[in-house]
C-alpha positions as CSV (number, residue, x, y, z in Angstrom):
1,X,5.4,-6.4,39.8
2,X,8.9,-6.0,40.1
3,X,9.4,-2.1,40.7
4,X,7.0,-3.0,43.8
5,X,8.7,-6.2,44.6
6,X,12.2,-4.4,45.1
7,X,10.7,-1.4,46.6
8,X,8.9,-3.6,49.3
9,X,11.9,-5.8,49.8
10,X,14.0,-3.0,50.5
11,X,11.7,-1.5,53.3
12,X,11.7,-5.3,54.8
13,X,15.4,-5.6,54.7
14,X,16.0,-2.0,56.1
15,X,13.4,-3.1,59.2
16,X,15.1,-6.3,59.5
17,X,18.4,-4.6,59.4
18,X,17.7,-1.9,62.2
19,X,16.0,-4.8,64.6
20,X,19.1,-6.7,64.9
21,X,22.0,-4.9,65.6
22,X,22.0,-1.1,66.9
23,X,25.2,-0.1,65.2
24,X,26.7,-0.5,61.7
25,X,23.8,-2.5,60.5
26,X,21.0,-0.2,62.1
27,X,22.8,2.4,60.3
28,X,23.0,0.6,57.0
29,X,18.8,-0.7,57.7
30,X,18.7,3.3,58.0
31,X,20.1,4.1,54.7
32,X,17.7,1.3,52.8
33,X,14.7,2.9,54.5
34,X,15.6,6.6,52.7
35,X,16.9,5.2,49.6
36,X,13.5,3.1,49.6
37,X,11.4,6.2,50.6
38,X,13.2,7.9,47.4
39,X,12.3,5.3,45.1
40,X,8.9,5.8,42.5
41,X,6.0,3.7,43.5
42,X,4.3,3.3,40.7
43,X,0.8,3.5,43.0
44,X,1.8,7.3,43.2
45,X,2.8,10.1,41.3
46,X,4.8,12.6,42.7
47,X,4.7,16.3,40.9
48,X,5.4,20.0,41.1
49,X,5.2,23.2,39.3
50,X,6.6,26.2,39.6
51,X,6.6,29.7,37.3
52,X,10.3,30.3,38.7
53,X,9.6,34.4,37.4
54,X,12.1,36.2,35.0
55,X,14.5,38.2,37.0
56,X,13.7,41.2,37.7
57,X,16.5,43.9,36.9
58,X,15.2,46.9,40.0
59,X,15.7,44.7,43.0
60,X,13.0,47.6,44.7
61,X,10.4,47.1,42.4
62,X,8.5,45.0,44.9
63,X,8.0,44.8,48.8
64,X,10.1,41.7,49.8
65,X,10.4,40.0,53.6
66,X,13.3,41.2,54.6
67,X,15.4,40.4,58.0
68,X,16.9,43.8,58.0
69,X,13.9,46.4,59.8
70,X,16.0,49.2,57.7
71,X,15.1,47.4,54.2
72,X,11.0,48.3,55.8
73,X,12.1,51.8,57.3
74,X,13.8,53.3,54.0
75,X,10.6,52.0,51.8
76,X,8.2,53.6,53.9
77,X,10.1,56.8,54.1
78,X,10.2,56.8,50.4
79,X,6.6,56.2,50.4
80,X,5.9,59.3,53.3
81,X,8.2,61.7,51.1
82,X,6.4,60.7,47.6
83,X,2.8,61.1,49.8
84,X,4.0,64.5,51.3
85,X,7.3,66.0,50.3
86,X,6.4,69.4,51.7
87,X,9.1,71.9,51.5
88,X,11.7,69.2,50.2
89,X,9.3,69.3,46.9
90,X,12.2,71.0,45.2
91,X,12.1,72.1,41.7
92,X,13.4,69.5,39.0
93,X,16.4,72.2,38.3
94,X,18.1,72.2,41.7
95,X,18.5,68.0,40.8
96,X,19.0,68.5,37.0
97,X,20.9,71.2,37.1
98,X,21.6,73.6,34.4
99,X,24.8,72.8,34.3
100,X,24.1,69.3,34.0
101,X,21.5,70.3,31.1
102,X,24.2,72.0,29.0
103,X,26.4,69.2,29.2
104,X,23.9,66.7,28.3
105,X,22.9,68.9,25.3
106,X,26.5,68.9,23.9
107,X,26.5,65.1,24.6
108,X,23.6,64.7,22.0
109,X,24.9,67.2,19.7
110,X,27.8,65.8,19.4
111,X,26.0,62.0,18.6
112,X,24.6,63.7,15.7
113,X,21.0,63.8,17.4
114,X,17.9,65.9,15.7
115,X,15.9,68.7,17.3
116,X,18.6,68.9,20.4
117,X,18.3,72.6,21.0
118,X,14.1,72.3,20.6
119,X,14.0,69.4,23.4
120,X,16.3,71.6,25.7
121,X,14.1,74.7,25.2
122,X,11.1,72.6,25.5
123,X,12.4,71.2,28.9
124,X,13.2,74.4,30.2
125,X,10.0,76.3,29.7
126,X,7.8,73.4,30.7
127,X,9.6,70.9,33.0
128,X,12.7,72.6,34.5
129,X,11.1,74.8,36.9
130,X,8.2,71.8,37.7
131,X,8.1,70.2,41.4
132,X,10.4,66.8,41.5
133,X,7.1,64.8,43.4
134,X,4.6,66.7,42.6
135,X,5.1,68.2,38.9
136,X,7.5,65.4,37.6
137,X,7.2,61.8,39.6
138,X,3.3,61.9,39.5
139,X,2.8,63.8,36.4
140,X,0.5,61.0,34.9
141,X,1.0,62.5,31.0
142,X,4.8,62.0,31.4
143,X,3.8,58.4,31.8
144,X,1.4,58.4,28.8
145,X,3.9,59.8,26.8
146,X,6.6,57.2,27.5
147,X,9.2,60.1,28.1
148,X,11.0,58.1,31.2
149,X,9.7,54.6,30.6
150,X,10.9,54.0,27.1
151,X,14.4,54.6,27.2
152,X,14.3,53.1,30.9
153,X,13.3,49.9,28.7
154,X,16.0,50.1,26.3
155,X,19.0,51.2,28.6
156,X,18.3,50.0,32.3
157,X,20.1,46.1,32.0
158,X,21.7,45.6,28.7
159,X,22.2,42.2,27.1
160,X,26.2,41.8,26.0
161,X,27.6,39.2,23.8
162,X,29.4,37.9,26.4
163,X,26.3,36.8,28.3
164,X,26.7,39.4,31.2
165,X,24.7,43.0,31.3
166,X,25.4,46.6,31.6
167,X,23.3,48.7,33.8
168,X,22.6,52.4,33.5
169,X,24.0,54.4,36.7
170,X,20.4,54.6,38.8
171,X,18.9,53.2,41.9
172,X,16.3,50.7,40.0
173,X,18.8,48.5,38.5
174,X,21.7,46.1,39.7
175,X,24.2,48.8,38.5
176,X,27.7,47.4,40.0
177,X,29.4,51.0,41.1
178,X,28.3,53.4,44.0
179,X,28.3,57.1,44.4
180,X,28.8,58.9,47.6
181,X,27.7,62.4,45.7
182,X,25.3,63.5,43.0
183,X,28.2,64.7,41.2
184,X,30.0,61.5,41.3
185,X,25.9,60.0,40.1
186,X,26.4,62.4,36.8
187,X,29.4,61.8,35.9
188,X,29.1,57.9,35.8
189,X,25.6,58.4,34.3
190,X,26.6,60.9,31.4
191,X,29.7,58.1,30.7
192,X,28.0,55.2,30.7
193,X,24.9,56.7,28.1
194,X,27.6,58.6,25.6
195,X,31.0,57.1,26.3
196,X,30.7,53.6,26.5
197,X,30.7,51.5,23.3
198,X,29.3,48.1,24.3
199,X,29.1,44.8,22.2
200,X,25.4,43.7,22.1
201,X,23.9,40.2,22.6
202,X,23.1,41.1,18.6
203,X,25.7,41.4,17.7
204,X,25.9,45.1,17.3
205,X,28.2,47.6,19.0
206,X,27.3,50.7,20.3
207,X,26.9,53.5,23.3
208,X,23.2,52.7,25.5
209,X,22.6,56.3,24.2
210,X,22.4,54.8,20.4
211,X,19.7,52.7,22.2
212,X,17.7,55.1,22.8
213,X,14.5,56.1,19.9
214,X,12.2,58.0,18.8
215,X,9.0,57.5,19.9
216,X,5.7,57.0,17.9
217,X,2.6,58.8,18.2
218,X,0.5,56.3,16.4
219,X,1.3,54.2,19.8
220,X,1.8,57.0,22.2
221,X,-1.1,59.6,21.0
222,X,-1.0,61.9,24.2
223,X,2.2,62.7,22.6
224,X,1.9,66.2,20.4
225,X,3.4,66.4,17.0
226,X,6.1,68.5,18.5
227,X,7.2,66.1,21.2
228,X,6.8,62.8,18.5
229,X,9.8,64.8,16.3
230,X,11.6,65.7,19.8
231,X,11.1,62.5,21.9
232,X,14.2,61.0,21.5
233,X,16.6,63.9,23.3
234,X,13.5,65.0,25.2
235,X,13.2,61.5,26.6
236,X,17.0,61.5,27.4
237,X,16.6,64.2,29.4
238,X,13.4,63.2,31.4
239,X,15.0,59.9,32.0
240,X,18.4,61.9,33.3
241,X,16.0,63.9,35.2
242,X,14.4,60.6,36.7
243,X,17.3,58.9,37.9
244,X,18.6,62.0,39.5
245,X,15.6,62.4,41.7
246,X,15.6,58.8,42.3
247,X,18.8,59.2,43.6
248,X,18.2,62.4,45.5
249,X,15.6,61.2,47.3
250,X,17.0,57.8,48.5
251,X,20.1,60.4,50.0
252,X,17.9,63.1,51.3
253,X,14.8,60.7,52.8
254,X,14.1,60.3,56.4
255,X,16.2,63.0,56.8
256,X,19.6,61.5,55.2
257,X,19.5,58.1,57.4
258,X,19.7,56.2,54.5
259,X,22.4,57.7,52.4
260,X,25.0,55.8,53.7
261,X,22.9,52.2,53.7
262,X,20.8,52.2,50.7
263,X,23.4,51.6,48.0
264,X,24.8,48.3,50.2
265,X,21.3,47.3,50.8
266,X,20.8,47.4,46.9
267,X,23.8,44.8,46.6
268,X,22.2,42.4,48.8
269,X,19.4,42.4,47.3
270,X,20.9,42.1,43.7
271,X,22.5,39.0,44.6
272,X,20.3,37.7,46.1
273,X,16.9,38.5,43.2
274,X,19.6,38.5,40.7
275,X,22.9,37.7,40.0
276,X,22.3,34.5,42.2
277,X,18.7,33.8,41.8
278,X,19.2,30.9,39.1
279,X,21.6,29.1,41.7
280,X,19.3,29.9,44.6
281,X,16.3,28.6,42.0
282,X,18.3,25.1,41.4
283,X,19.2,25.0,44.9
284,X,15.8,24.5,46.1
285,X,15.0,22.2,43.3
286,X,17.8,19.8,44.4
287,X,17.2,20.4,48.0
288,X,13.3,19.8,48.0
289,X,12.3,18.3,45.0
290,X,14.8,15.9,43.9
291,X,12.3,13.3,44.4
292,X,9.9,14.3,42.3
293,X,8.5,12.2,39.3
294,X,7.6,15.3,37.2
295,X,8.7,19.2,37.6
296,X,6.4,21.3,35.2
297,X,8.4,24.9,35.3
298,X,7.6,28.2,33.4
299,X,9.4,31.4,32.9
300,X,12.6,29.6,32.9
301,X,15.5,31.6,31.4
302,X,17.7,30.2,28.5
303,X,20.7,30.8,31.3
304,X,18.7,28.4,33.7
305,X,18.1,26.0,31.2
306,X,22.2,25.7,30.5
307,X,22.5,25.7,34.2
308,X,20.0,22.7,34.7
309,X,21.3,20.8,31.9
310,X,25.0,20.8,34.0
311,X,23.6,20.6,37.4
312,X,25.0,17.6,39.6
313,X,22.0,16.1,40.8
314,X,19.3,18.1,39.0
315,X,21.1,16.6,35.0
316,X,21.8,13.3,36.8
317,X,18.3,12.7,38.6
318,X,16.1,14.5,35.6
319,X,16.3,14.4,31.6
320,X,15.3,17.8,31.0
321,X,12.8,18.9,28.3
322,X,12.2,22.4,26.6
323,X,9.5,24.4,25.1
324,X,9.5,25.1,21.5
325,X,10.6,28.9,20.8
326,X,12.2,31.3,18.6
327,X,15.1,32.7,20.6
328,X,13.9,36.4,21.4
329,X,11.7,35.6,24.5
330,X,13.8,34.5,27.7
331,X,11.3,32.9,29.6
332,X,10.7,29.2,28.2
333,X,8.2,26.2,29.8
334,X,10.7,23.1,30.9
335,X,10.0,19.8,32.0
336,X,11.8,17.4,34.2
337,X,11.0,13.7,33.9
338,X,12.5,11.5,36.5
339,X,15.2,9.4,34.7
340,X,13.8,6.5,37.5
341,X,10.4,6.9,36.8
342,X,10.3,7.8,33.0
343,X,12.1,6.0,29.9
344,X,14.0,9.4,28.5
345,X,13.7,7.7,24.8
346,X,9.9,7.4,24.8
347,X,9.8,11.4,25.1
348,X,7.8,12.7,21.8
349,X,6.7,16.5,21.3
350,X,3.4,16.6,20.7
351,X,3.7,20.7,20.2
352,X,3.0,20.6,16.5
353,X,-0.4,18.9,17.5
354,X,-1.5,20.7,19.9
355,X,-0.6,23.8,18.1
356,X,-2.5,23.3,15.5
357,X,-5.9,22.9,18.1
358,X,-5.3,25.4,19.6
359,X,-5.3,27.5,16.1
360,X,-8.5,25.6,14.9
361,X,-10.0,27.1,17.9
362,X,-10.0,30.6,16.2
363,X,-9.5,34.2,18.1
364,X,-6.7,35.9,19.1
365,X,-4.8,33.5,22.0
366,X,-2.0,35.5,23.7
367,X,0.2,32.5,23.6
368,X,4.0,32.9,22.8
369,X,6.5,31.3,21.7
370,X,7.6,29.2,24.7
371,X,4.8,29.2,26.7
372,X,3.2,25.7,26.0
373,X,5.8,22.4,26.1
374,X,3.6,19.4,25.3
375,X,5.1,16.2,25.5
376,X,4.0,12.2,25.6
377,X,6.3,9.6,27.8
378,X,6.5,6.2,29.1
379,X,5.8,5.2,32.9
380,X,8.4,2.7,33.1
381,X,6.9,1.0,36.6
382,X,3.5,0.6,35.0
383,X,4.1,0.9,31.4
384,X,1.5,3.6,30.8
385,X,1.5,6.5,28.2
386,X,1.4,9.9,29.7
387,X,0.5,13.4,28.3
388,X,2.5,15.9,30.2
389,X,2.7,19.6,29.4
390,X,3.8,22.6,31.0
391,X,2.2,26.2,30.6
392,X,2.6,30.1,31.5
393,X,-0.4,31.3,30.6
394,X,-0.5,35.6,29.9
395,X,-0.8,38.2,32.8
396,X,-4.0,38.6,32.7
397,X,-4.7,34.9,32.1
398,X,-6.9,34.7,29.1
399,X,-5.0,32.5,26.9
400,X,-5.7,30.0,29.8
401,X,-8.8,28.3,29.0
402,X,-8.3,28.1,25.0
403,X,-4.9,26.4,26.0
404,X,-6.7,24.2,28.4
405,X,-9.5,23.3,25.7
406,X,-7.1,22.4,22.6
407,X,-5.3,20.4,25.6
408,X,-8.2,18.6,26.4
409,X,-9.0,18.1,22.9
410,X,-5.7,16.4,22.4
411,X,-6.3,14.0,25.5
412,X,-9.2,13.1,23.5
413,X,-7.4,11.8,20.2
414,X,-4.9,10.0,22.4
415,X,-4.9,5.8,23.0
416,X,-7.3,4.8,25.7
417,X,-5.6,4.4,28.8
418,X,-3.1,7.6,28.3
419,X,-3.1,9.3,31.8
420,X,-2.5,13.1,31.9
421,X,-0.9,16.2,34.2
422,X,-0.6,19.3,33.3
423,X,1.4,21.9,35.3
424,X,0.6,26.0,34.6
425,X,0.8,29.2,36.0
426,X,-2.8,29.9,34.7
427,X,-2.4,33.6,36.1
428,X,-6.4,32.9,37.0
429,X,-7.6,36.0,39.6
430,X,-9.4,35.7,43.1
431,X,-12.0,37.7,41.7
432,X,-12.2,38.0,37.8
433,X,-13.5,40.4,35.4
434,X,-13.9,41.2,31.1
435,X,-10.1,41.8,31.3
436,X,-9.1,39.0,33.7
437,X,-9.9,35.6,34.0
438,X,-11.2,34.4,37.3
439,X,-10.5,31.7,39.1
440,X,-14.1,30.4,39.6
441,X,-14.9,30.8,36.2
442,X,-11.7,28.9,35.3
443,X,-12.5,26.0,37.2
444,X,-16.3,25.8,35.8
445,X,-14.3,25.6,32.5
446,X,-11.9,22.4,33.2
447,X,-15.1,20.7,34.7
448,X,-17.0,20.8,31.9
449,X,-14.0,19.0,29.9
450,X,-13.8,16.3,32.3
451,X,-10.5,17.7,34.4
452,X,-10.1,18.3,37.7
453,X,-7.7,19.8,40.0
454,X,-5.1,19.3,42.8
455,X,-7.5,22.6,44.4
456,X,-10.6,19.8,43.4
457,X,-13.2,21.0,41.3
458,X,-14.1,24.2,43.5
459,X,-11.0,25.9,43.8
460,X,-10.7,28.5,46.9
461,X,-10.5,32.1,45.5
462,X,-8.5,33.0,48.9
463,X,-5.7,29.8,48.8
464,X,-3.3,32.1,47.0
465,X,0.0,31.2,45.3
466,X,1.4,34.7,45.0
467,X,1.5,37.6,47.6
468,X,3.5,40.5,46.2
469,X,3.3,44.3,45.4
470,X,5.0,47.4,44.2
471,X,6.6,50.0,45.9
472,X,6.8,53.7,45.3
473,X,10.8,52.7,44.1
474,X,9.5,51.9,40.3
475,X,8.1,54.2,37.6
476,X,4.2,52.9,38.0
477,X,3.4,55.2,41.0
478,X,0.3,54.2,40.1
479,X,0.5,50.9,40.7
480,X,2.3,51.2,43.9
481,X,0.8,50.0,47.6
482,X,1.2,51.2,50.7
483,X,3.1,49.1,53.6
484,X,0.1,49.3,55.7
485,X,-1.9,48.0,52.9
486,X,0.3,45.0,51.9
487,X,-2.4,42.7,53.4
488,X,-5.4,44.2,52.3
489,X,-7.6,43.1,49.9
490,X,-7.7,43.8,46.4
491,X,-4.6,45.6,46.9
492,X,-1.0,44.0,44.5
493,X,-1.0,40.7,43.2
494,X,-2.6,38.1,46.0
495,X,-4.2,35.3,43.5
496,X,-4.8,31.5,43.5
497,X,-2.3,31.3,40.3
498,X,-0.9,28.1,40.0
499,X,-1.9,24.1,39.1
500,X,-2.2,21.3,38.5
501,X,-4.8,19.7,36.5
502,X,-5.8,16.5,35.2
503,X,-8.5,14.1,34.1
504,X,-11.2,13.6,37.0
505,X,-11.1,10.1,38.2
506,X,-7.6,8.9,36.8
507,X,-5.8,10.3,40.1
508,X,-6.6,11.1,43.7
509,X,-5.0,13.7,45.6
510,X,-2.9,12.3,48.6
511,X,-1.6,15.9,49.0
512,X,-1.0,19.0,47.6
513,X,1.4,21.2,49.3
514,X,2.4,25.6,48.3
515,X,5.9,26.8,49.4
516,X,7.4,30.3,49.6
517,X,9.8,29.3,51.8
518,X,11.9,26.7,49.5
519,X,11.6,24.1,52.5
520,X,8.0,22.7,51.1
521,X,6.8,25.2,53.5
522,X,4.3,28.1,52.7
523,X,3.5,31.7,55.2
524,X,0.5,32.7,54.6
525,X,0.7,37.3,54.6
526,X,4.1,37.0,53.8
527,X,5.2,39.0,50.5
528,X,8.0,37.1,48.0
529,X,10.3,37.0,46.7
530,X,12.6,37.3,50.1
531,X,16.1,36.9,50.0
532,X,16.0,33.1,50.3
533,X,13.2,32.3,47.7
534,X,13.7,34.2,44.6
535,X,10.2,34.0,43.2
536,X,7.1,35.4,43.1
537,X,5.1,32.5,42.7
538,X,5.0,29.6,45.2
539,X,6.1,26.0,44.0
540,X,3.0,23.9,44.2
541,X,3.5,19.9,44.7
542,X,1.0,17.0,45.0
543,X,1.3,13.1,45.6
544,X,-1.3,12.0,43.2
545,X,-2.4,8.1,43.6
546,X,-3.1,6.4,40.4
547,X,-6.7,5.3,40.4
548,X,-7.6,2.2,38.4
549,X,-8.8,3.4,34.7
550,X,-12.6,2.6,34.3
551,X,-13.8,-0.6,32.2
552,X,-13.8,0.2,28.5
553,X,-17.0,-0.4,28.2
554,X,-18.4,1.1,31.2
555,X,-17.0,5.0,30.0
556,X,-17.8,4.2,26.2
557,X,-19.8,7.6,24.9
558,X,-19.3,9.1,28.6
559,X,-18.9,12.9,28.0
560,X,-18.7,13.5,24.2
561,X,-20.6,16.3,22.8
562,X,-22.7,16.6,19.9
563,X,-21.3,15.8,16.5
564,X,-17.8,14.3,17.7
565,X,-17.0,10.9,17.3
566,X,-19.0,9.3,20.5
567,X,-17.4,6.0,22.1
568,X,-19.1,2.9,21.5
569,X,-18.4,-0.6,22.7
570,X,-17.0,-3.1,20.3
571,X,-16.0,-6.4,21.7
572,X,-13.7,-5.1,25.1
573,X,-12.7,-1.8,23.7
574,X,-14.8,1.1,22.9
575,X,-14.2,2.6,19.1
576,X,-14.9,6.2,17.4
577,X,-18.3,6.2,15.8
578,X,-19.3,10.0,14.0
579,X,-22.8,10.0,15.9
580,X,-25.8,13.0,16.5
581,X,-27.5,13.9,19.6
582,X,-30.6,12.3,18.1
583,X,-28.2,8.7,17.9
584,X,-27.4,8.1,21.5
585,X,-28.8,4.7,22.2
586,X,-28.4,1.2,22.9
587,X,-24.7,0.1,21.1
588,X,-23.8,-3.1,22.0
589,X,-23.2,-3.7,25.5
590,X,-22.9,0.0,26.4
591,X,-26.6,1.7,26.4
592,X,-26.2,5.4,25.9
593,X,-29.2,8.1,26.3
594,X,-29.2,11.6,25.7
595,X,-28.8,14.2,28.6
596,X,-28.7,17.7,27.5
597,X,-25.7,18.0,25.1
598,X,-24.4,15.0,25.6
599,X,-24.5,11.1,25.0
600,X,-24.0,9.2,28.4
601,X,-23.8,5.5,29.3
């Protein structure tokens, strides 16, 4: 074939090249050889996928790797005080001081707020006086009742019309400014909520304080009647109250060594998890992955999509192909097809058909808008159809198996001879349960409809694609793991995540790489994101060899199930024939025979 032919001759020239001349034209026999290793060979397919995770707006949410042994010392002195504050257990009122109550109360009057005075008095006869760790941080009915998390959710990183954000004065958030004193803290924080009028990515204008709503008892019941008509001032202040000792105790733990650091160290980290995580995310994609044939990416933010659509190298080497969705989500599925290896023109969505199998499978499928990109395209080395589709399956991965049988269901309608890959964060779990789908029970799933894996058909619970947990820096004490414990078991989010599957016996896996390092590169029991690779989730990548498709009429019928249209040989191709169980039999030159629930050649 040609594409072979000039891929071959290249190699020979380069070797004939760097045999006869050790300078200029060993060089240039050099150069051939790369540009030749770069090339597709259409005997291979070369692929990654990658959930690149929505950025994260508390850069100490999670334990990262960090090169700094302070990052390790301040987190696990946060963690020591929040076990055992002892006599630094101060009351809420010596951090949220009274003074700072009255002003806050004027500060909602003045807004034209309901039930002000009855969320102050409530505050002070049953929070004021509580302990900051003990009687506030870990109360686990403050967290029931939303009182600090939901206006946290509406006022910690604000979306502006002029594509930046606006971040609430506190230590979980990329907020810009520092203070050296809690009174300097205040009086940014009461500003920013009551005095700033910001113009909203809506559209809107208005003050983060107008952001913040009552909230419902119908969703929230451990909230009383009482609180439900006082949550939205009574929230204010527990989330003022929050911040404080957030800030308090960053200044005050391990006996003050980190006052001066921990406001610097937050910047580093902002840049490098935040403000520059889409150019560190494109970075490694153009540095390590340039070569690929197919990039199947999820969570991709409509900010990463502009950015890949002007990259250099990433718009010139890949036409770039996006999920279906309606706007209000930021975290999309995205394709890149090699303009070399792919004819950009042949690209068709095939969302609208696999959207309606998926809802003719019936239930309740926690897919969203954006999660699923389907999509068919011409090789143009070997002239074949593929199916290619990206997918971020939910948290608890249960919308992945319903999305991998209308998948396969869609493989089955397509021409004979269509090849497949499909690319997911499946969010599958080591060890799986009613609420979370396992990985083994996953993979006993895509065998049964014919598919394999780049894992094989027997996945190992323990080859993990993410290794992260929370600190004790985030409002889900809860959830929060020890240092000591990062590399225990069951302990954060250590799971065999991500894939790639495809059709058993159309490809064999050369190799199948994980990296956390963004150098193709993986450390096993090391937690990510880390200042260099701005994920959670590794980026998985295999060379996958094209095997030769199967005679027509030696797969006709071959895994069909009862009452779909079985394949049965007709002349050299095999053709759609509505048959029972009771039907399997000789057809032509293809005998089939029942076994179990299905008809078999």
């Amino acid at each position: 074939r040609r594409s072979t032919c000039v891929y071959t001759d290249m190699l020979f020239l380069a070797c004939v090249l760097a045999a006869a001349a050790p300078t200029e034209a060993a060089a240039a026999g050099r150069g051939l050889a790369r540009r030749a290793a770069t090339l597709p060979d259409p005997a291979y397919l070369r692929v990654a996928t990658w959930n690149v995770a929505a950025i994260n707006n508390n850069p100490f949410e999670y334990w990262i790797t960090h090169e700094d042994p302070k990052y390790n010392q301040m987190m696990q002195d946060v963690q020591a005080f929040l076990d055992e504050p002892g006599a630094a257990d101060v009351a809420v009122s010596t951090v949220l001081t009274e003074a700072m109550l009255g002003e806050l109360q004027a500060k909602m009057t003045e807004a034209g707020w309901d039930h002000v005075d009855e969320a102050v008095a409530e505050w002070r006869s049953q929070y004021a006086g509580r302990q900051i760790i003990a009687g506030f941080m870990k109360d686990k009915d403050l967290g029931k009742k939303r009182l600090m998390s939901m206006p946290d959710r509406t006022t910690n990183t604000i979306n502006l019309a002029s594509g930046q954000t606006a971040t609430r004065p506190t230590a979980i958030n990329c907020y810009g400014a520092e203070f050296a004193s809690m009174e300097q803290w205040w009086a940014q924080w009461k500003g920013f909520m009551f005095d700033t009028k910001l113009s909203l990515a809506s559209g809107k204008e208005a003050t983060p304080s107008q952001l913040v709503g009552k909230i419902s008892r119908a969703k929230y019941p451990a909230l009383t009647e009482a609180e439900e008509a006082m949550s939205r001032p009574l929230s204010a202040i527990c989330q003022a109250a929050f911040d404080g000792i957030l800030v308090h105790m960053l200044n005050t733990v391990g006996g003050g060594a980190h006052k001066e650091t921990w406001q610097p160290m937050r910047r580093q980290m902002c840049v490098a998890l935040n403000s520059r995580k889409t150019h560190r995310t494109l970075a490694i994609l153009s540095r390590s992955y340039a070569d690929s044939d197919a990039i199947f990416l999820q969570e991709v933010s409509g900010a990463m999509v502009a950015q890949l659509r002007e990259h250099p190298k990433l718009s010139r080497n890949f036409s770039l192909h996006v999920a279906p969705n309606d706007g209000k989500r930021d975290q999309i599925s995205v394709l890149l097809l090699s303009r070399s290896r792919f004819d950009h023109a042949s690209a068709t969505s095939l969302n609208p058909a696999f959207d309606a199998l998926l809802a003719g499978l019936g239930g309740d499928v926690p897919v969203a808008p954006g999660d699923v990109l389907v999509l068919s395209a011409t090789d143009t080395l070997t002239k074949q159809t593929y199916v290619l589709a990206s997918f971020h399956g939910d948290t608890d991965g249960l919308a992945t198996v319903p999305v991998v049988k209308a998948m396969a269901q869609l493989l089955a309608k397509q021409p004979m001879g269509t090849r497949h890959v499909f690319g997911m964060d499946a969010n599958t779990y080591a060890v799986g349960s009613a609420k979370q789908q396992g990985v083994s029970e996953f993979a006993a799933e895509y065998r049964q409809l014919g598919l394999t894996s780049c894992w094989g058909d027997a996945p190992d619970p323990t080859n993990i694609t993410t290794f992260n947990a929370r600190t004790y820096l985030q409002p889900q004490l809860n959830k929060a793991v020890a240092y000591k414990d990062l590399a225990s078991p069951g302990t954060g989010d250590k799971n065999p995540k991500d894939f790639l599957l495809f059709p058993r016996g159309s490809f064999g896996v050369e190799s199948t790489t994980k990296d956390n390092t963004g150098q193709k590169a993986y450390v096993e029991r090391q937690p990510f994101p880390t200042l260099t690779f701005p994920s959670d989730h590794g980026v998985l990548s295999s060379v996958l060899k094209l095997l030769p498709p199967p005679s027509p009429l030696a797969s006709c019928g071959c895994g069909q199930r009862r009452g779909e249209c079985e394949q049965r040989a007709a002349r050299t191709s095999c053709v759609g024939v509505c048959v029972g169980l009771g039907m399997c039999g000789p057809s032509l030159r293809c005998g089939m025979r029942a076994r179990r629930s299905v008809c078999v050649c």
